[in-house]
ROPAKOL-956899 format. One record per residue: residue number from 1; x negated, y, z of N, C-alpha, C in turn. Coordinates in nm, 4 decimals, always signed. Example, Ala and Ser with C-alpha at 12.3 -4.5 7.8 and 13.67 -1.06 7.14 Angstrom:
BEGIN
PT   num        n.x        n.y        n.z       ca.x       ca.y       ca.z        c.x        c.y        c.z
PT     1    -1.3190    -0.5690    +0.7800    -1.2300    -0.4500    +0.7800    -1.3200    -0.3300    +0.7800
PT     2    -1.2850    -0.2250    +0.7080    -1.3670    -0.1060    +0.7140    -1.2900    +0.0030    +0.7870
end
This chain:
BEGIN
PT   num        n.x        n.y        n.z       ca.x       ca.y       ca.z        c.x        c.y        c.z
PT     1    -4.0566    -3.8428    -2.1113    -4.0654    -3.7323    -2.0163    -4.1271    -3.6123    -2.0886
PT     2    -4.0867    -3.5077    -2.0361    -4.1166    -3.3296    -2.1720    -4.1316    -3.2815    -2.0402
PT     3    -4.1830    -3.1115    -2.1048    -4.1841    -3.0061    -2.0067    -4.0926    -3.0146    -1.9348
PT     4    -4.0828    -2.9335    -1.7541    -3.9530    -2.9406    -1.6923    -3.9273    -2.7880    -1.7074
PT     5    -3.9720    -2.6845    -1.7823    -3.9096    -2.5709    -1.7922    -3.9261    -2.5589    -1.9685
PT     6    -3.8820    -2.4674    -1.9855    -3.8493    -2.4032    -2.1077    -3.9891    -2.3377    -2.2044
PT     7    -4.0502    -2.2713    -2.1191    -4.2166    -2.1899    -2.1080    -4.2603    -2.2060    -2.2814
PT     8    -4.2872    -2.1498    -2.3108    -4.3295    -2.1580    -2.4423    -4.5222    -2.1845    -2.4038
PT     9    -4.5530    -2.2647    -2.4660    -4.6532    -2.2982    -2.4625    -4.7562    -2.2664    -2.5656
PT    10    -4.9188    -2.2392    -2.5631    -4.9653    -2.1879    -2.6737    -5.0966    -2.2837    -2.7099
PT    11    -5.1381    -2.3467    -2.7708    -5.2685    -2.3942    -2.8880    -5.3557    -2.3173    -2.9551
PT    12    -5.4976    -2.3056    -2.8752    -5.5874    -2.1809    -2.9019    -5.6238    -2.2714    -3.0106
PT    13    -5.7017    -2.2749    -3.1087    -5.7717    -2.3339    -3.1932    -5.8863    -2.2380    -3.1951
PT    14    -5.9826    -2.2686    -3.1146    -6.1373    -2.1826    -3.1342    -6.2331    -2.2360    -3.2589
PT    15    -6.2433    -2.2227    -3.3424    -6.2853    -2.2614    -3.4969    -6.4399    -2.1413    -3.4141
PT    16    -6.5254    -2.1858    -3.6159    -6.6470    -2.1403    -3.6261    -6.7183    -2.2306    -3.6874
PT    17    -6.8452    -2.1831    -3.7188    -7.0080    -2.2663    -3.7224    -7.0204    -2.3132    -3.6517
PT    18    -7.1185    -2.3824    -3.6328    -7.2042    -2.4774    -3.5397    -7.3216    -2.3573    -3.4392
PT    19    -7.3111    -2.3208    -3.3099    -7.3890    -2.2149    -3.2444    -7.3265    -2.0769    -3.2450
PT    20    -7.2187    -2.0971    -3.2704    -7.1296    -1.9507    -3.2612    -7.0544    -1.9320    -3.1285
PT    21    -7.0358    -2.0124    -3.0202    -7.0057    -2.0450    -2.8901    -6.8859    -2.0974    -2.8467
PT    22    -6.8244    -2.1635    -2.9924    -6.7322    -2.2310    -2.9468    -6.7006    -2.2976    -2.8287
PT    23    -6.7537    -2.4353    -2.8035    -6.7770    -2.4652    -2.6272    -6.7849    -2.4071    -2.5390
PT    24    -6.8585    -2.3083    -2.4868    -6.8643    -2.2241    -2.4170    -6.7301    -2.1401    -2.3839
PT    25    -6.6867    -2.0808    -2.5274    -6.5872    -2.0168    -2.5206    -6.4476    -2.0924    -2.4586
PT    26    -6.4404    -2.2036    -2.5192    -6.3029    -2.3176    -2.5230    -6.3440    -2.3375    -2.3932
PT    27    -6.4435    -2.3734    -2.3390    -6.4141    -2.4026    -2.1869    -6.4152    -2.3221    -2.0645
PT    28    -6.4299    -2.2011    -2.0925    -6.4005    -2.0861    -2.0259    -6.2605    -2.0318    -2.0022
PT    29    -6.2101    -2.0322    -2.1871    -6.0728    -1.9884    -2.1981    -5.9930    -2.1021    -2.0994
PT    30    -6.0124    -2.2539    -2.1397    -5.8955    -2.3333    -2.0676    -5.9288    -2.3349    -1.9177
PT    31    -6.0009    -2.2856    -1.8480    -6.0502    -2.2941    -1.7530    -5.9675    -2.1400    -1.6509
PT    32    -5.9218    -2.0734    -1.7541    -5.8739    -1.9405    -1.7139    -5.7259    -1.9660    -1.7210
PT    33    -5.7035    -2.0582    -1.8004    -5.5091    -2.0687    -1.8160    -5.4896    -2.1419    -1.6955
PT    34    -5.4054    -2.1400    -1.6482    -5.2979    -2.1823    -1.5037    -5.2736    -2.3555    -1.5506
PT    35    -5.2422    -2.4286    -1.6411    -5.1690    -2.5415    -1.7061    -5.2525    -2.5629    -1.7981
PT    36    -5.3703    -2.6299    -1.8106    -5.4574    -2.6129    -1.9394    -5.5016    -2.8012    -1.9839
PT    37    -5.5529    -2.8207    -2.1032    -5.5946    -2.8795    -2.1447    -5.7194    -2.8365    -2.2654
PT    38    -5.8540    -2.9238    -2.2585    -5.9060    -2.8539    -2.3876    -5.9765    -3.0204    -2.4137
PT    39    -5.9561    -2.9967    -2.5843    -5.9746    -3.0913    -2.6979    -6.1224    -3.0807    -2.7234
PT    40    -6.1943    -3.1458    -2.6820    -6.3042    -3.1162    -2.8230    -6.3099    -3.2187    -2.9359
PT    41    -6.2928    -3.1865    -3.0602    -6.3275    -3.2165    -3.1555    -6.4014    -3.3070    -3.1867
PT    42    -6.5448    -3.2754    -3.1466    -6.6493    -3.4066    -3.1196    -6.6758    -3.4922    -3.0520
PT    43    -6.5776    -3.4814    -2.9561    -6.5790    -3.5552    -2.8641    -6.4780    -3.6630    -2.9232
PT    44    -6.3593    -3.6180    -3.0104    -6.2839    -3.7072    -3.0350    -6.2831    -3.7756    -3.1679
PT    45    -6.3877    -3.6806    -3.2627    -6.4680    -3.7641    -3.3458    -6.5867    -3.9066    -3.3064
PT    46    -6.5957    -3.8809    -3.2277    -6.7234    -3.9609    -3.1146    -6.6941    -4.0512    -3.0429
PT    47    -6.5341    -4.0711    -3.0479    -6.4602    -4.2014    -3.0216    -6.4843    -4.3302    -3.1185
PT    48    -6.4651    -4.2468    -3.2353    -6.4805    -4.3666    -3.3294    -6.6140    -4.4616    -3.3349
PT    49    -6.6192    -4.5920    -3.3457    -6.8100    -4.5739    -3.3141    -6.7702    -4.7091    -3.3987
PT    50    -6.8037    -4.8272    -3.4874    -6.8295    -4.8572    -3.5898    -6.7328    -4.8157    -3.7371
PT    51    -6.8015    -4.7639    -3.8002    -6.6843    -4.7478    -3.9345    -6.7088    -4.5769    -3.9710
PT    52    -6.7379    -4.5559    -3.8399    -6.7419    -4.3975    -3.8701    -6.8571    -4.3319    -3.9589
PT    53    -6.7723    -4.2321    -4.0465    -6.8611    -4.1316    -4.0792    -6.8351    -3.9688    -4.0613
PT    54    -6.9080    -3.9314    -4.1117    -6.9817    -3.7777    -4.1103    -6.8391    -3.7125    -4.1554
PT    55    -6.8054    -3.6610    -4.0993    -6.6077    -3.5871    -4.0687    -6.6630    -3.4478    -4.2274
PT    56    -6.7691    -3.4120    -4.2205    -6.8035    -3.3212    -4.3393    -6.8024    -3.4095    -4.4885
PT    57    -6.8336    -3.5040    -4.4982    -6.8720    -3.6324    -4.6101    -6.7289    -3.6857    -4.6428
PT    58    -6.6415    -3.7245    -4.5126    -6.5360    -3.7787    -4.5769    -6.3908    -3.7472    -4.5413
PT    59    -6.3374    -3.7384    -4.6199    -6.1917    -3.6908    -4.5542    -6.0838    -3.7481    -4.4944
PT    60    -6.1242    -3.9344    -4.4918    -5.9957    -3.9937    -4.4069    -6.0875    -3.9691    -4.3008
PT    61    -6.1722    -3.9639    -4.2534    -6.2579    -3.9337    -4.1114    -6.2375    -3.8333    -4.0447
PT    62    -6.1905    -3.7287    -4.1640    -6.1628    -3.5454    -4.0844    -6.0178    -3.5984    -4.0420
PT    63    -5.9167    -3.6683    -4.1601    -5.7843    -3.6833    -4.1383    -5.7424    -3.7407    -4.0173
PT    64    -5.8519    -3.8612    -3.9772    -5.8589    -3.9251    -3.8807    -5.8507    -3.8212    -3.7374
PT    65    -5.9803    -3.7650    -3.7189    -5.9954    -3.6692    -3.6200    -5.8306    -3.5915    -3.6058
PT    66    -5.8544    -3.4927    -3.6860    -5.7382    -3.3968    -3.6827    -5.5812    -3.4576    -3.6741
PT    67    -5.5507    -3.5969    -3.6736    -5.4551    -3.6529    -3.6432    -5.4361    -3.7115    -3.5156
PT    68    -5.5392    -3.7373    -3.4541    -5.5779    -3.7468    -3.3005    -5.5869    -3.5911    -3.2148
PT    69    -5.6394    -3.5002    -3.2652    -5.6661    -3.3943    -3.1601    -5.4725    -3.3718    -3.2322
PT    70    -5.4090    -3.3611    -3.3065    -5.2519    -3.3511    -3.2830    -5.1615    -3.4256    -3.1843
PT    71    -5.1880    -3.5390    -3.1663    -5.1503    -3.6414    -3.0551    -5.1592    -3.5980    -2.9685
PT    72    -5.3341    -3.5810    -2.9440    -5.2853    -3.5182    -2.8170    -5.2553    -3.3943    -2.7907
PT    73    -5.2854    -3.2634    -2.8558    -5.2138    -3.1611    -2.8277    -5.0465    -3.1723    -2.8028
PT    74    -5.0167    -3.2151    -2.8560    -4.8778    -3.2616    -2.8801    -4.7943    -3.3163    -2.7334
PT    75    -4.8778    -3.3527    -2.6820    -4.8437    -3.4889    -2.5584    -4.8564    -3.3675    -2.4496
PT    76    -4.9792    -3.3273    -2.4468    -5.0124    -3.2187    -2.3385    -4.9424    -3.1262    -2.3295
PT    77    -4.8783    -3.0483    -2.4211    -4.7547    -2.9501    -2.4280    -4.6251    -2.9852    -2.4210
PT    78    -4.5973    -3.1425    -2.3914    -4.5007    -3.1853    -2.3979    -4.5201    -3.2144    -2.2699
PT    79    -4.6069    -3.1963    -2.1795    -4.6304    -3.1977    -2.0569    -4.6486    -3.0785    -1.9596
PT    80    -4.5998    -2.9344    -2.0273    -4.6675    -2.8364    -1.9898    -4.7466    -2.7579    -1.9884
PT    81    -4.8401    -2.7915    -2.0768    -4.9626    -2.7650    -2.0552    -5.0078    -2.6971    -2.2076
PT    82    -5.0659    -2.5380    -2.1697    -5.1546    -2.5020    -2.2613    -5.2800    -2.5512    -2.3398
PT    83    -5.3156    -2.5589    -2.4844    -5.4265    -2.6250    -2.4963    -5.5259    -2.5421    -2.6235
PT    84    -5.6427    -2.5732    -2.5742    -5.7388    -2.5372    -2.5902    -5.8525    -2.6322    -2.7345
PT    85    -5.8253    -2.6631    -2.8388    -5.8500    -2.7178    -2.8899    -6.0178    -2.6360    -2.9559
PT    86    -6.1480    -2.7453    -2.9617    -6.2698    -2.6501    -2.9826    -6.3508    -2.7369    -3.1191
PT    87    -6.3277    -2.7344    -3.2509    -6.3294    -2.7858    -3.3465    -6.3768    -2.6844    -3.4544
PT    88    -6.4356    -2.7310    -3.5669    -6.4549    -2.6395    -3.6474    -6.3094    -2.6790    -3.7272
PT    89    -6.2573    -2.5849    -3.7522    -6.1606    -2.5834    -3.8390    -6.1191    -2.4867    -3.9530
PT    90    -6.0721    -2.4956    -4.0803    -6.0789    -2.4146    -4.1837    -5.9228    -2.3964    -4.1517
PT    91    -5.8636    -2.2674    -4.2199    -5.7213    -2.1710    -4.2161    -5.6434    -2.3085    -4.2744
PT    92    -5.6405    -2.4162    -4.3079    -5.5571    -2.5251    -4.4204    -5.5434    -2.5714    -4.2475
PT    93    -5.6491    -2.6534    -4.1840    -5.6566    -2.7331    -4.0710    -5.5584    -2.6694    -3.9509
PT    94    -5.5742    -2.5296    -3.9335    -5.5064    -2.4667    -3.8114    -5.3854    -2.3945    -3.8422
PT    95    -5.3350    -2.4587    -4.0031    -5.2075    -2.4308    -4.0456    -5.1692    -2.5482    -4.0691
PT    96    -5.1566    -2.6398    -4.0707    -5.1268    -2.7522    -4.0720    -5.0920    -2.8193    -3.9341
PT    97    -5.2126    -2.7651    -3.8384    -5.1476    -2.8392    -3.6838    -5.0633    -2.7523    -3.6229
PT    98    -5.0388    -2.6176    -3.6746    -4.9198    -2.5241    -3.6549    -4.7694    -2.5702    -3.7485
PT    99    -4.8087    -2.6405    -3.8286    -4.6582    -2.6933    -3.8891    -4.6031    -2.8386    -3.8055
PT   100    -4.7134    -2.9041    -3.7373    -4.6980    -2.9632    -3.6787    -4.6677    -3.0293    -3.5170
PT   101    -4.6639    -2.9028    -3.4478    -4.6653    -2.8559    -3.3415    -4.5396    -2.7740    -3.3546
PT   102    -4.4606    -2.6937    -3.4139    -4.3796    -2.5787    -3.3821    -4.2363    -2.6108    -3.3871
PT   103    -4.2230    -2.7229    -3.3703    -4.0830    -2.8285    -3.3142    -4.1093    -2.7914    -3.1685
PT   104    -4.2219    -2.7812    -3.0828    -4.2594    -2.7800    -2.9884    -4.1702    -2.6515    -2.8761
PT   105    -4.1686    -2.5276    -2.9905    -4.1750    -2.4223    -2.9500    -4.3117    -2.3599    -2.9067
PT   106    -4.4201    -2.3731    -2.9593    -4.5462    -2.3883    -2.9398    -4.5759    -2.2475    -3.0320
PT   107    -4.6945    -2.1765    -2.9814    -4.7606    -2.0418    -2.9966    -4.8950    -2.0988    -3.0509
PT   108    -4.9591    -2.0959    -3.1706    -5.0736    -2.1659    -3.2638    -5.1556    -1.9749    -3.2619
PT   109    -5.2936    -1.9675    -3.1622    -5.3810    -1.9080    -3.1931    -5.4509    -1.9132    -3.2656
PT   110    -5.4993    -1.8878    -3.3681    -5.6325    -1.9323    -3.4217    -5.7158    -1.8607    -3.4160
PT   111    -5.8827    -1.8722    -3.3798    -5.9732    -1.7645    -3.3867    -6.0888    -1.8568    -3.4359
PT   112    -6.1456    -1.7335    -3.5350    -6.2702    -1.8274    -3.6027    -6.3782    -1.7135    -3.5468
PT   113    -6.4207    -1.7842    -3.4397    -6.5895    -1.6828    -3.4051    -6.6867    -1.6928    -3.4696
PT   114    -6.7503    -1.5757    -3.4857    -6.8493    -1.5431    -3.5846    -6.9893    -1.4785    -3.5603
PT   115    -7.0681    -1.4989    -3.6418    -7.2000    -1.4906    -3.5773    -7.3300    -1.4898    -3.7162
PT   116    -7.3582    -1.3652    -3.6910    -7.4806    -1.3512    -3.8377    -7.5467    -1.5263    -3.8685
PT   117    -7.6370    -1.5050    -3.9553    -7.6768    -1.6374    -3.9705    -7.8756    -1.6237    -3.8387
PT   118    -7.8987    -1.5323    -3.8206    -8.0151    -1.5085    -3.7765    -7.9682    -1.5690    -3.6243
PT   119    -7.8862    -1.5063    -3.5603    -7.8123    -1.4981    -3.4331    -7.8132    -1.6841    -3.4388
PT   120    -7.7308    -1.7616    -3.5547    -7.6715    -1.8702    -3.5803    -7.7989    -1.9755    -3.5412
PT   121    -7.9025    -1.9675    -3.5774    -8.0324    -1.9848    -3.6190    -8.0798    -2.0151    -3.4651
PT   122    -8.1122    -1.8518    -3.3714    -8.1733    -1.8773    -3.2539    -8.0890    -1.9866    -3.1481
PT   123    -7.9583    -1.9404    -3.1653    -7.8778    -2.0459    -3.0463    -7.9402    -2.1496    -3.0557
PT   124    -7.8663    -2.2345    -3.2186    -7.9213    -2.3356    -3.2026    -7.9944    -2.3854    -3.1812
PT   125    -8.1268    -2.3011    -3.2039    -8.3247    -2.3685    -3.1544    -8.2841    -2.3437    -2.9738
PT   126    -8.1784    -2.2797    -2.9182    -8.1538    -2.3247    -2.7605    -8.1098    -2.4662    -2.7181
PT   127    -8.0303    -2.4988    -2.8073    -8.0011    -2.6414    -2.7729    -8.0640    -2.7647    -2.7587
PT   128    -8.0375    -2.8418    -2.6893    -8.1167    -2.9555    -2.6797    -8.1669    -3.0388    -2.8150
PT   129    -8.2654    -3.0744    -2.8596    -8.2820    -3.1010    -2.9481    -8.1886    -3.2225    -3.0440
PT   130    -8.1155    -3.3273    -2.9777    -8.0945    -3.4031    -3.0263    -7.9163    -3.3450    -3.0236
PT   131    -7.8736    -3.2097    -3.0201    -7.7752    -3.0982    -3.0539    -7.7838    -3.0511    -3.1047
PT   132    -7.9126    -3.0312    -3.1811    -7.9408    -2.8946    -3.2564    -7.8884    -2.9528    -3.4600
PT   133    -7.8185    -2.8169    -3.4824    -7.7524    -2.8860    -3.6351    -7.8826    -2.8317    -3.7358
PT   134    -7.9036    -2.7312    -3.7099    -8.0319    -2.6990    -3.7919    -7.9473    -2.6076    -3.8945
PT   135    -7.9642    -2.6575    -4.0531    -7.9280    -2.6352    -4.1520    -7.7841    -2.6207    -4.1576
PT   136    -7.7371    -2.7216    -4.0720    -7.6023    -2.7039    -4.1044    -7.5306    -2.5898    -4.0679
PT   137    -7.5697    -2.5201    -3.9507    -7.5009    -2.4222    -3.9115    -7.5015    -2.2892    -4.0484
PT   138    -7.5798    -2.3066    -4.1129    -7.6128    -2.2151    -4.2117    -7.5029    -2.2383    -4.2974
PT   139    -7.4939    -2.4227    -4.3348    -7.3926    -2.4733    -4.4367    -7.2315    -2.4185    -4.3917
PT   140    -7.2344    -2.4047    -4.2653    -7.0968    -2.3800    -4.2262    -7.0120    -2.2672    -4.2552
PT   141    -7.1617    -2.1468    -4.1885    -7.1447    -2.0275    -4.1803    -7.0880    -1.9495    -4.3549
PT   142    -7.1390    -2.0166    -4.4997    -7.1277    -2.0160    -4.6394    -6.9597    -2.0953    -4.6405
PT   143    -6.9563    -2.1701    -4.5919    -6.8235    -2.2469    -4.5817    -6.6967    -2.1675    -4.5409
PT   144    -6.7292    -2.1027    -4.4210    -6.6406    -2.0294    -4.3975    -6.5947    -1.8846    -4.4868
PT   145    -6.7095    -1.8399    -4.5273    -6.7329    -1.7719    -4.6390    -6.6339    -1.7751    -4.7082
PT   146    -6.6361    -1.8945    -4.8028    -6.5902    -1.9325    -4.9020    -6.4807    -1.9438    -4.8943
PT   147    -6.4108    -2.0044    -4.7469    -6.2785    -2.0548    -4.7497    -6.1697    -1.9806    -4.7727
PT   148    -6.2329    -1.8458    -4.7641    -6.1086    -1.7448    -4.7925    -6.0043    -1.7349    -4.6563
PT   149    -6.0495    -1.7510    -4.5678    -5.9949    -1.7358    -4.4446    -5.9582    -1.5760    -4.4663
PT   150    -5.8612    -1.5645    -4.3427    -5.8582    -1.4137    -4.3461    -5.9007    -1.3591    -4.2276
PT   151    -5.9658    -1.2212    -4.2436    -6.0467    -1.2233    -4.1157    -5.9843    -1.1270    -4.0031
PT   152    -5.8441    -1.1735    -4.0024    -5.7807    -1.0954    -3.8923    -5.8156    -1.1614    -3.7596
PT   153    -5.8428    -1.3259    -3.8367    -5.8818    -1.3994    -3.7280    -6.0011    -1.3975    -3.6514
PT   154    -6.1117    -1.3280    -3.6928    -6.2126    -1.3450    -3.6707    -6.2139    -1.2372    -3.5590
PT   155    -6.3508    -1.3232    -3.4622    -6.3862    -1.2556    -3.3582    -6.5984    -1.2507    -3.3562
PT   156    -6.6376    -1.1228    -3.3508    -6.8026    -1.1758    -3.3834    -6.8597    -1.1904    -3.2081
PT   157    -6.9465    -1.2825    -3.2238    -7.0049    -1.2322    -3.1004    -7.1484    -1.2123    -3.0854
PT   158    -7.1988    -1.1841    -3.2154    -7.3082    -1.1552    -3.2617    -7.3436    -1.0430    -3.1073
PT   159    -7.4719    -1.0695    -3.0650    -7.4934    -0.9318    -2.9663    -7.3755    -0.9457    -2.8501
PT   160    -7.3315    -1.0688    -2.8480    -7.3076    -1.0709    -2.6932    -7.3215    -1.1856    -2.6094
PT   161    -7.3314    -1.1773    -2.5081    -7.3610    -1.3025    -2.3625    -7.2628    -1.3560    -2.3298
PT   162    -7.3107    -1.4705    -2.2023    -7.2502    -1.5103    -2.1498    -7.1727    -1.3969    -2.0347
PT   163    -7.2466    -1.2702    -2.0296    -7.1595    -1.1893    -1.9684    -7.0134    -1.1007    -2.0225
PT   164    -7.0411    -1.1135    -2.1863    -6.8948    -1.0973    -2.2201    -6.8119    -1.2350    -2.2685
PT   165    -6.7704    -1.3324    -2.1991    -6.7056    -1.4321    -2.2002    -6.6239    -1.3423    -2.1441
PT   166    -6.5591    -1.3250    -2.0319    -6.4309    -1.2656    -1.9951    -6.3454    -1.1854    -2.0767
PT   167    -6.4270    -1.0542    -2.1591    -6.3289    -0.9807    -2.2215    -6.3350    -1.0731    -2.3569
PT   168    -6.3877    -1.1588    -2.4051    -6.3600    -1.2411    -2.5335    -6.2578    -1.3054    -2.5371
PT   169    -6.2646    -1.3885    -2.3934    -6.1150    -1.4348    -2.3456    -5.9877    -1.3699    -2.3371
PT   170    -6.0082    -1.2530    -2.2980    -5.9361    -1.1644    -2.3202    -5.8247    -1.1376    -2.4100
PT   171    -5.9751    -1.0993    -2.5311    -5.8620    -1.0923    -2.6239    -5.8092    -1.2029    -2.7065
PT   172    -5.8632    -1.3365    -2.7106    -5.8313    -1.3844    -2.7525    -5.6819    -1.4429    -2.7123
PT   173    -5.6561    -1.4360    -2.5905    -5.5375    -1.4404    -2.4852    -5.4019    -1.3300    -2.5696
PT   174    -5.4775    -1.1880    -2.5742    -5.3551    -1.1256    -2.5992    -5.3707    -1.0468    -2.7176
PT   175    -5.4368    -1.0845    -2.8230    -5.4529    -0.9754    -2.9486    -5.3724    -1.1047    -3.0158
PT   176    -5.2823    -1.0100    -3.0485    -5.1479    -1.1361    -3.1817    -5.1767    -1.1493    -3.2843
PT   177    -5.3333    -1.0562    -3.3369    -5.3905    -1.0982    -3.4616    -5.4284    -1.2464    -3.5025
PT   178    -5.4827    -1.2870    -3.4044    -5.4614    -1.4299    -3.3805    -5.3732    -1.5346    -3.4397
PT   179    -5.2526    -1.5190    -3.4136    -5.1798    -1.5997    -3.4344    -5.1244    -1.6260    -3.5092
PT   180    -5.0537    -1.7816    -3.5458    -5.0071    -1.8367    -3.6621    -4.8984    -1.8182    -3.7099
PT   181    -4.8185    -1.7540    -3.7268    -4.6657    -1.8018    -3.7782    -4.6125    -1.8551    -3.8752
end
């Protein structure tokens, strides 16, 4: 059983650090689409529970993950449904589930939100402690750095609230900088 219309369907991939508002964001955005689904990442890393390791340490573990959040993106758009995937992911990861998805007829957003390292720092001392990445968000924030991403994708939200969630959504909805082809 597939979609019963034609609808082109789209796969946000909300990337970032650790405290840059991914969650927040991913569950706002799918919460705003009409037909939605949203992935988290850790959540579906967090399935695995003996055998598992640290998705940063090893790479059949990332391969693992990122071959599951494809499944199901995959299934859910084959059901209709927009999805919202909330993962850290590097430009290789959210080009790769765009080569893999676009049999679909499927629209691959990608946005990597961004966020000084000071900004990176306070969130996280908001979180509950046994959430909080600490260091790592720092490690990430150098990571992304490095990756040579391009930063058409990027969105900062350095200096903003939970009161600009709407226009973030926004654009992330309709600025085509975004997107994969």
């Amino acid at each position: 059983m597939h979609m019963k219309n034609n609808q082109t369907r789209t796969v946000y991939v909300i990337s970032g650090p650790a405290g840059v508002g991914k969650s927040t964001i991913s569950t706002a955005l799918a919460n705003k689409l009409e037909r939605s689904a949203y992935i988290s990442g850790d959540d579906i890393s967090h399935m695995h529970i003996n055998g598992r390791k640290k998705p940063w340490e090893s790479k059949e573990e990332l391969s693992l993950i990122w071959d599951n959040i494809l499944s199901l993106a995959r299934n859910f758009v084959k059901y209709g449904n927009d999805v919202v995937v909330d993962y850290i992911a590097f430009p290789q990861e959210a080009i790769w589930l765009y080569e893999n998805v676009k049999d679909l007829n499927v629209t691959v957003m990608y946005v990597v939100l961004w966020a000084d390292g000071k900004t990176l720092r306070q969130r996280d001392e908001m979180r509950v402690p046994e959430q909080q990445m600490g260091e790592r968000c720092l490690i990430l924030l150098n990571e992304f750095h490095a990756s040579g991403f391009d930063r058409k994708h990027l969105l900062d939200t350095s200096g903003k609230s939970k009161d600009d969630i709407d226009e973030m959504i926004d654009e992330i909805m309709s600025n085509q900088r975004f997107r994969i082809c």
